[in-house]
C-alpha positions in Angstrom: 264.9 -20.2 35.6 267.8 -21.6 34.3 268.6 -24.6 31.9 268.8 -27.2 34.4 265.0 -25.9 36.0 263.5 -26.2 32.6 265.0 -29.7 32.3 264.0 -30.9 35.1 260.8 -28.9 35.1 259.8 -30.4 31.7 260.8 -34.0 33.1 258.8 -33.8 35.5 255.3 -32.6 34.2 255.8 -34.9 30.8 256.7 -38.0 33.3 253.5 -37.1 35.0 251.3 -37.2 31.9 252.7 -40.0 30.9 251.8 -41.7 33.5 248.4 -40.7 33.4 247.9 -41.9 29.5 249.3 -45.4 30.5 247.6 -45.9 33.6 243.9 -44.6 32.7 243.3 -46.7 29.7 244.2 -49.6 31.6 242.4 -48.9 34.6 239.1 -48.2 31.5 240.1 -51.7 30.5 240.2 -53.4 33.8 236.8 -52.0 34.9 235.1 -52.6 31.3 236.3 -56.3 31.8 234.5 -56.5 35.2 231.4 -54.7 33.8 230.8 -55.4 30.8 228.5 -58.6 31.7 226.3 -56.6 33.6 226.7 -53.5 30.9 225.2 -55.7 28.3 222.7 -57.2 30.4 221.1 -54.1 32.0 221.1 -52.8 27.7 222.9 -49.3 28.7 222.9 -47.3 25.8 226.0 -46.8 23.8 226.3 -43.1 24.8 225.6 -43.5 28.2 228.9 -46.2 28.4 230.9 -43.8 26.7 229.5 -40.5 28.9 229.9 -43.4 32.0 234.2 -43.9 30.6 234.6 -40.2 30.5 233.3 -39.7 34.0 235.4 -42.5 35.1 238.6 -41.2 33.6 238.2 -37.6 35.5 237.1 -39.5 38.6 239.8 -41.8 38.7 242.6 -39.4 37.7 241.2 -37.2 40.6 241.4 -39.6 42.9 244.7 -41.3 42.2 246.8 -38.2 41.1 248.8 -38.0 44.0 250.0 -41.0 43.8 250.8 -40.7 39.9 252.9 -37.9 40.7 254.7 -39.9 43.7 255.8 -42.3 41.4 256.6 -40.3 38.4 259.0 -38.0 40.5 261.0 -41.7 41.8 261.1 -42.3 38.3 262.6 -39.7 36.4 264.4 -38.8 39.4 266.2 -42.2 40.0 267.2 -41.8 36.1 268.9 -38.5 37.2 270.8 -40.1 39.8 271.8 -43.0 38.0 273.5 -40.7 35.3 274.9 -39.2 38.1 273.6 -36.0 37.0 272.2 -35.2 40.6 275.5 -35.2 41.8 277.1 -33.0 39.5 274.4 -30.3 39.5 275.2 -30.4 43.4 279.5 -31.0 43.0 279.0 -27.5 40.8 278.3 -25.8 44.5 274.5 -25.5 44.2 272.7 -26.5 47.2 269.8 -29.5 47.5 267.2 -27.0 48.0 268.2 -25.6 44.9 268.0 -28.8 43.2 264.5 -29.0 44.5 263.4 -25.8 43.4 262.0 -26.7 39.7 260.0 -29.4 41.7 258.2 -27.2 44.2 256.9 -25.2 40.9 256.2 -28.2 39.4 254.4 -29.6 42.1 252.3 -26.3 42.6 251.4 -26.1 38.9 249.9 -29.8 39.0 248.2 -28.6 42.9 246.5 -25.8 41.5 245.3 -28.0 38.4 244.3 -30.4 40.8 242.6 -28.2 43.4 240.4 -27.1 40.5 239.5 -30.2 39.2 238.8 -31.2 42.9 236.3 -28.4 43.4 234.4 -28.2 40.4 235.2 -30.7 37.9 235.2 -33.7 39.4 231.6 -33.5 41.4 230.5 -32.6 38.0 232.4 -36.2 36.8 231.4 -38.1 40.1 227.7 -37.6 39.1 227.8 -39.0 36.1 229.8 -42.0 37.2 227.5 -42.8 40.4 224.2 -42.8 38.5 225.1 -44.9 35.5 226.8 -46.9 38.2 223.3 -47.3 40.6 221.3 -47.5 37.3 223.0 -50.1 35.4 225.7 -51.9 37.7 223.8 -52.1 41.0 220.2 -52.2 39.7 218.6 -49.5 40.4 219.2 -45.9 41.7 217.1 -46.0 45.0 220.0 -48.8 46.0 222.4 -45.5 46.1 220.2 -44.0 49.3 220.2 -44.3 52.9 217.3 -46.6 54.1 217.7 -46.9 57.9 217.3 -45.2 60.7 215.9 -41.7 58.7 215.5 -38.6 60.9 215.6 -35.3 59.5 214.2 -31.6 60.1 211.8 -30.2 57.8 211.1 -27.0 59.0 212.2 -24.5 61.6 209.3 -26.4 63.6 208.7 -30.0 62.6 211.0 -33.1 62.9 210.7 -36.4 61.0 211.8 -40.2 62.0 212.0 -43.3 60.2 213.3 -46.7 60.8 212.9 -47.5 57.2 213.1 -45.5 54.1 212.1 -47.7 50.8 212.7 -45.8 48.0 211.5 -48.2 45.3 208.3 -48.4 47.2 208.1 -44.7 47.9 207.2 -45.8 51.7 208.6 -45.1 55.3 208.1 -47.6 58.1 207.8 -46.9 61.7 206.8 -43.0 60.7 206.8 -40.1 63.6 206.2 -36.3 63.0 206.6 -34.3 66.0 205.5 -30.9 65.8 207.3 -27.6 68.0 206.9 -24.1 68.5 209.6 -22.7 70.2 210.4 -25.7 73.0 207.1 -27.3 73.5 205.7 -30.1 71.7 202.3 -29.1 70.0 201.5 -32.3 68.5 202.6 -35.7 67.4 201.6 -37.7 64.3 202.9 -41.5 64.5 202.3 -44.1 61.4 203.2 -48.1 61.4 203.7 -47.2 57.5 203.4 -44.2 55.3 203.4 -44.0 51.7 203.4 -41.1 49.0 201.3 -41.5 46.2 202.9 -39.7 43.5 199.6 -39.3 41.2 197.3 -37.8 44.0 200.7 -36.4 45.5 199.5 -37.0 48.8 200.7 -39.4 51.6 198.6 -42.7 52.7 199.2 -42.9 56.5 198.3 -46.6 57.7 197.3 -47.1 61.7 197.6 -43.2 62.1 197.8 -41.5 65.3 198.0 -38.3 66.2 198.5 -36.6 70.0 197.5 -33.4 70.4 199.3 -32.1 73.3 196.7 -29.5 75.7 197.6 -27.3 78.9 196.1 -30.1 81.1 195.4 -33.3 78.8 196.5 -34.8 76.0 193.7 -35.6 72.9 194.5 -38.9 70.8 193.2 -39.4 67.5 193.6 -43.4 66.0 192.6 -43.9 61.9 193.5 -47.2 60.2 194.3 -45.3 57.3 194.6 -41.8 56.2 195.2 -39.5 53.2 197.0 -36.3 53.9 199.1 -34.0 52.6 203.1 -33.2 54.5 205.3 -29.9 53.3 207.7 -32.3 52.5 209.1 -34.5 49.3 209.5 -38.2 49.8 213.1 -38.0 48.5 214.0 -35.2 51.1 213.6 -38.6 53.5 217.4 -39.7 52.3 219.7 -37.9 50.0 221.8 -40.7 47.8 224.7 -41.7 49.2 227.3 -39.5 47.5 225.6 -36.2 46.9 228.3 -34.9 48.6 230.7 -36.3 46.3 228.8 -34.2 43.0 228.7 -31.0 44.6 231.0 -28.0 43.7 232.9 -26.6 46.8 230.4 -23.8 47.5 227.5 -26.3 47.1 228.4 -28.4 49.2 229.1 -26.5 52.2 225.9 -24.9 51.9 224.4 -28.6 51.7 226.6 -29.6 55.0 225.0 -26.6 56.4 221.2 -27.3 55.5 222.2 -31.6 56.6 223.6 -30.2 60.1 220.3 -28.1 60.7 218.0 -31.6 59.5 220.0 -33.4 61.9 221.5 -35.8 59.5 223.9 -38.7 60.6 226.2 -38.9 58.0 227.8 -35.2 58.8 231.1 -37.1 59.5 230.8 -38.5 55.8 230.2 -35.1 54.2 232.7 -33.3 55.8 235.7 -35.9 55.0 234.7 -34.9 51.2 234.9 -31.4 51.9 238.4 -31.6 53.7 239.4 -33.9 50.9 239.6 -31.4 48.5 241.9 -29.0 50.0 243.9 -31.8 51.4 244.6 -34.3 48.7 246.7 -31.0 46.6 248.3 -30.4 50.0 249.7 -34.2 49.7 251.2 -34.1 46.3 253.5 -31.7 47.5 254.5 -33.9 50.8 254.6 -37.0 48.2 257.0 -34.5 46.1 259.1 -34.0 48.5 259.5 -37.5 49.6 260.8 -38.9 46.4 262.9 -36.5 45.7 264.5 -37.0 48.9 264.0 -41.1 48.1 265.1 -41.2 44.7 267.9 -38.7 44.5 270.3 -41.0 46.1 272.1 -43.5 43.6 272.0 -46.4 45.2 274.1 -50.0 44.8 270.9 -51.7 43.4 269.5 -48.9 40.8 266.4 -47.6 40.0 264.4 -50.7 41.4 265.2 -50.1 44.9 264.3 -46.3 44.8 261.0 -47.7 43.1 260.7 -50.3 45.8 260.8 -47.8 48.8 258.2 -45.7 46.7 255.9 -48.3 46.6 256.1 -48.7 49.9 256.1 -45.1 51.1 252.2 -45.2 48.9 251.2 -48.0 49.5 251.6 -46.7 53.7 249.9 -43.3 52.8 247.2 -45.4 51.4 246.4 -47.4 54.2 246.5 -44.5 56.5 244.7 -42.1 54.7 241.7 -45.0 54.4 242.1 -46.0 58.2 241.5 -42.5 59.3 238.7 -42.0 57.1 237.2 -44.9 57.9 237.1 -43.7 61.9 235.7 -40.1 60.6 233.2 -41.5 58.8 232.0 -44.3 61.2 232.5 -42.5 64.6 232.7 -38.8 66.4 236.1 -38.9 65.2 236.8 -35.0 64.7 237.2 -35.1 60.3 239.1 -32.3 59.8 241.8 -34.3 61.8 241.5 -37.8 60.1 241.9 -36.1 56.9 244.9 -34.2 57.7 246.5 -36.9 60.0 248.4 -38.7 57.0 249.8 -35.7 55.5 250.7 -34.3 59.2 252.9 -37.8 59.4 254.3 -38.1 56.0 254.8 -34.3 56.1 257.1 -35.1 59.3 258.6 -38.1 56.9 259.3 -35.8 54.4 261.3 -33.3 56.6 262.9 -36.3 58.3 263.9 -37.6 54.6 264.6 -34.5 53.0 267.7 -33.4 56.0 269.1 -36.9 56.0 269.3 -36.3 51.5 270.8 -33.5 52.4 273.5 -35.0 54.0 
């Protein structure tokens, strides 16, 4: 690489990092000031806030690093063409997709960064950020679980349905267990409540009934309470809410895996996590490309307008990257296309915005 890739090479990771070191600590400062009533209140330990602001840093810079790059490249990009150093890098005969070279490697360097953070670093991260976040900001863990409308598979043979999971209570409402082997029904356990006692570690069944189904009759059997014993864990009724967000990349598609099988509803919700982390990388390069093609131009009112089109080239991204995920998440909506929709647009932006730049 030459002098000029280096430069601009250099300029571009050490504009990134920099925004990263003044954005973090005052996104820490804005969330501790929302907090820290609840933080003092709730008496988390002093290690546990500090374990909770370390999470919160990885998490956030995960989340948001696309964006940071975006605006960082408008940045020290609009500087260049200000100085009117972009146009005598391309007066000198070198083309714009030269000019854009030390930004593709730059770009790929942060991807692959990112991509790894993404896979293992961050689930590791989100953990510890969700449960301080259940345990002391939202009082109480069993908060972070789904509670309605339970069904699951337990076993290659039996099926469980719940209306109503409580977690603090350790208790299902409206229970069914229905028992296969191979496509016939064998037998079918229904409960108006059921609740695991965790000393006996056995389940209390009240206004049990079970239906025993026979070649030419069906056999009822009605208790007004019963003690039992199920091959399953209370908690297997409803994973929290973002397991899928602390799992490593191989963990979690062997959990989406075991969830499909159990017949879980949120699938849709799973999955957008998994896609997420192959395409959010994938969009810093688009977001790359796009202010370079933005910013490059020296326009008649400086730096701020380049910054102003930025903002509103993320500020769009945003809102489509939520709107689609919203629709995977909450519908049949295919989520390998939701999640890929916004870089498939701004991807044809870039292209659009990169030939006219050109010109």
């Amino acid at each position: 690489m030459k002098i000029l890739d280096w430069y601009i090479l250099k300029r571009y990771l050490v504009t990134f990092i920099m925004l990263l070191v003044l954005f973090v600590p005052i996104g820490i400062t804005v969330n501790l000031a929302e907090k820290i009533d609840k933080i003092l209140e709730n008496e988390a330990p002093l290690m546990e806030v500090l374990e909770y602001y370390l999470h919160f840093t990885i998490y956030f810079a995960n989340l948001l690093f696309p964006l940071f790059l975006f605006l960082s490249v408008i940045w020290f990009t609009s500087k260049l063409a200000n100085n009117t150093e972009v146009v005598a890098f391309l007066s000198s005969g070198g083309s714009f997709w030269r000019f854009l070279r030390p930004y593709i490697v730059g770009a790929t360097l942060i991807c692959l960064g990112a991509l790894f953070l993404g896979m293992y670093i961050a689930p590791w991260a989100s953990k510890g950020f969700n449960e301080f976040k259940y345990e002391y900001l939202k009082g109480g863990r069993e908060e972070a679980r789904e509670t309605y409308n339970v069904y699951r598979q337990i076993n290659e043979n039996e099926y469980i349905h719940a209306s109503r999971f409580s977690p603090k209570n350790n208790s299902a409402y409206n229970f069914v267990l229905e028992h296969f082997e191979g496509n016939e029904m064998r037998f079918k356990i229904e409960a108006q409540r059921i609740v695991y006692n965790p000393e006996e570690k056995n389940y209390t069944l009240h206004d049990y009934k079970k239906r025993i189904v026979g070649k030419d009759s069906d056999s009822l059997i009605h208790e007004r309470k019963l003690d039992t014993v199920f091959g399953f864990d209370i908690d297997e009724l409803a994973p929290v809410k973002y397991m899928a967000e602390t799992l490593s990349y191989g963990e979690l598609t062997d959990f989406i895996e075991l969830e499909t099988r159990r017949g879980s509803g949120n699938i849709n919700i799973y999955k957008v996590v998994l896609y997420k982390r192959w395409s959010t990388p994938v969009s810093a390069y688009i977001l790359t490309i796009i202010a370079v093609a933005v910013s490059s131009v020296k326009r008649r009112g400086g730096m701020g307008i380049n910054l102003a089109i930025g903002i509103a080239i993320a500020f769009m991204f945003v809102f489509f990257d939520k709107v689609f995920v919203t629709i995977a998440e909450q519908s049949t909506f295919p989520s390998w296309l939701a999640v890929w929709i916004p870089n498939i647009i701004f991807g044809v932006l870039a292209i659009f915005l990169l030939q006219k730049a050109k010109r």
